[in-house]
N, C-alpha and C positions, 0 to 999 in steps of 0.2 A: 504494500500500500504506500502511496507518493506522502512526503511529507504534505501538515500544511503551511503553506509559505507564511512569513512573518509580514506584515508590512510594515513598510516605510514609517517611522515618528513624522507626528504630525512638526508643523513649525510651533513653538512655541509663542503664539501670540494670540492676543484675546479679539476676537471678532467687535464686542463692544465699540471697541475703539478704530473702526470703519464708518460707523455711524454719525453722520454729519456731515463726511467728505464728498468731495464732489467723486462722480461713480469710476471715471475715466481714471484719475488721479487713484483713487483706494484700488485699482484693479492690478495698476502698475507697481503700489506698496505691495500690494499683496504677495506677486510672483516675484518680488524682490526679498521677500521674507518667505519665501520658500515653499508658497502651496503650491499642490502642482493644477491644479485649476481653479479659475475663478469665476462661478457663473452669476453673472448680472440678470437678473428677472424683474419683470412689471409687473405691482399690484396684482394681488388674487392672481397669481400664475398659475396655471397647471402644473404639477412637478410629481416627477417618482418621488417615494420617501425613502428610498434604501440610503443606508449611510455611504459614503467612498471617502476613507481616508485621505486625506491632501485635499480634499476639495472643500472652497468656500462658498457661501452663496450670498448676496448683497439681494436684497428687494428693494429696488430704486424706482425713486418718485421724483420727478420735472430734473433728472439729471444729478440727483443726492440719493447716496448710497442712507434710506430712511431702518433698514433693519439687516444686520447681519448674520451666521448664523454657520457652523462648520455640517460638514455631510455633503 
């Protein structure tokens, strides 16, 4: 039987503090602090809820990253 693979540590930084920035700007912080993706969504977005380590999600309003959120 295959092991099961480990993943990757997350980056050590708290989603909170996305909140406020403009979306463009926190997307660029983001993958410079190491997630490996950063998904941008509009209000009441449709979305899978499975978690994926390394990934961030922003729910952006008129171009400000308004809630953020790891998975």
């Amino acid at each position: 039987m295959a092991n099961i693979p480990t993943p990757p540590p997350e980056p050590q930084d708290s989603p909170a503090g996305y909140v406020g920035l403009d979306a463009a700007h926190a997307e660029r912080l983001a993958r410079e602090r190491g997630w490996s993706t950063v998904r941008s969504l509009p209000p009441g977005a449709i979305i899978t809820m499975e978690y994926r380590v390394g990934r961030l999600n922003f729910e952006v309003r008129d171009g400000t990253v308004a809630r953020a959120w790891k998975g």
